[in-house]
N, C-alpha and C positions, 0 to 999 in steps of 0.2 A: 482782502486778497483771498481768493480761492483758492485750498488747497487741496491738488489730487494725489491720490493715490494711485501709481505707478503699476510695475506686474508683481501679480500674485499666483499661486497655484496649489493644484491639488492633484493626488495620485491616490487611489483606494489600488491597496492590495490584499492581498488571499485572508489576514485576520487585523487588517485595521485600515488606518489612510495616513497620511503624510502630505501636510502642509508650509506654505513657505510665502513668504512676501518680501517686495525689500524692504528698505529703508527712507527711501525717495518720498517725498510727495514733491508735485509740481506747481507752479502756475504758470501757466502757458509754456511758454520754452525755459523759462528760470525752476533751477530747483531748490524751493525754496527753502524743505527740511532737508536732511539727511541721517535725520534720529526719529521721522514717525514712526509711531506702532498701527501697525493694519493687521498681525495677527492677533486676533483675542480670544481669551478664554473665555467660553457661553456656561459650562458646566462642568463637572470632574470629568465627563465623556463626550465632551461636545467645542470645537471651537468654529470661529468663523474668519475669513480673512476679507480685508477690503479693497477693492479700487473704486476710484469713481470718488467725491467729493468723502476729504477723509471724515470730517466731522457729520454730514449725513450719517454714515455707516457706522460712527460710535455711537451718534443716536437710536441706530437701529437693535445695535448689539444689547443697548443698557436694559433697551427697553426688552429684549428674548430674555435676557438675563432674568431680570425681574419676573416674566411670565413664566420661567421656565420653574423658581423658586417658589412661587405662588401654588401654581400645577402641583409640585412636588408637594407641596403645607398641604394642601386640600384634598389629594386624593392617596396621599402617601404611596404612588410610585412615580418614575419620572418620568418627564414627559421625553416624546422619541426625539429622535433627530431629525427623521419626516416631519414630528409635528412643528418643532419650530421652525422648519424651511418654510415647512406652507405657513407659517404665522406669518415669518418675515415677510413672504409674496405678498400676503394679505393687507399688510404695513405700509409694503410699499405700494400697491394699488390703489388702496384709500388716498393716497393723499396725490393723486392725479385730481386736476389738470397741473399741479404744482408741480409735481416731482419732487421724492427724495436722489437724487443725484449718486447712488453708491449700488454697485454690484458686490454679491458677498460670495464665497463658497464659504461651505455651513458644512463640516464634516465631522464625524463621528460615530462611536461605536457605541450599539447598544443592543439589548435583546436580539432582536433580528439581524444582527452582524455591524457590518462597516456599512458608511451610508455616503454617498461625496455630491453633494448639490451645488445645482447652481443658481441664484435667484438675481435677475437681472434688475436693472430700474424703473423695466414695466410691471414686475409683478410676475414677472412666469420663470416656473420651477422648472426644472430638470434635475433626476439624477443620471449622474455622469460614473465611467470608470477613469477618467481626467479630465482635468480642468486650468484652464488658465487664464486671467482678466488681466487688463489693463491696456497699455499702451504696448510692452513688450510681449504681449499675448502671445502674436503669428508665430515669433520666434520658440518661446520657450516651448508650444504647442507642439512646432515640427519635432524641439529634439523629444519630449515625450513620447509622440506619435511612434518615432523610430525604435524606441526601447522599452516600450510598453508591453506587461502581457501579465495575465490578469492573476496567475497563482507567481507572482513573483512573490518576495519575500521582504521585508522589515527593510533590512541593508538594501538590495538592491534599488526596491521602494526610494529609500530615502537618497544614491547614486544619485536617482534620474531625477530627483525634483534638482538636488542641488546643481549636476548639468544644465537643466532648463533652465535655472534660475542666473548661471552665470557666463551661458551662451550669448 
């Protein structure tokens, strides 16, 4: 049984970002958890969220994890939050013509501010000032869209994910 990961999102505001996923994974119109985890922690500054095949996307996360703790051993500072989007990208490109099956937003705060990505199941990066994946994408997307503005704050920040998330 294939299980996917439902909608997820992301919002960067003026001094960080605020993420959110549900709880759902599906197979096809059955849902078949209702306790997955799709948001995970990449680093004390860094998380990711998943849709798209759930177990891909843990395998994507363990493997950032790990790089990111390596990075960190060897060159004693840590690595960005750009760097591991484009790693991910690079993760998931390689292993075309297969595919890994999981879109991630990859957000966090570091040296250079807040950072909110998107890296898809082809391999291509964006950063975004919001983001939403999954199945309930379109929706959570509009009500973002409507209440969106870029020096908002923490609280209202976190208002509109949980709006979008239960729109």
């Amino acid at each position: 049984m294939l299980m996917k990961g439902t909608t997820t999102v992301g919002v960067k505001f003026k001094n960080g970002v605020v993420v959110a996923s549900d709880k759902r994974a599906t197979s096809g119109t059955f849902v078949a958890s209702k306790s997955a985890v799709k948001t995970l922690k990449i680093t004390d500054y860094a998380v990711a969220t998943i849709s798209g095949l759930v177990a891909d996307g843990q395998y994507l996360v363990n493997n950032i994890r790990t790089i990111a703790d390596l990075y960190s051993l060897d060159t004693e500072r840590p690595l960005s939050v750009r760097g591991m989007a484009r790693i991910l990208a690079f993760l998931l490109r390689r292993y075309r013509p297969y595919f890994l099956l999981a879109q991630l937003i990859v957000g966090g705060i570091d040296r250079e501010g807040p950072h909110l990505f998107n890296v898809d199941p082809f391999g291509t990066l964006t950063e975004e000032d919001y983001l939403a994946t999954g199945s309930g994408s379109p929706v959570a997307i509009s009500v973002i869209e409507s209440g969106y503005s870029p020096d908002m704050d923490r609280e209202s920040a976190l208002r509109l994910v949980i709006s979008s998330m239960v729109a």
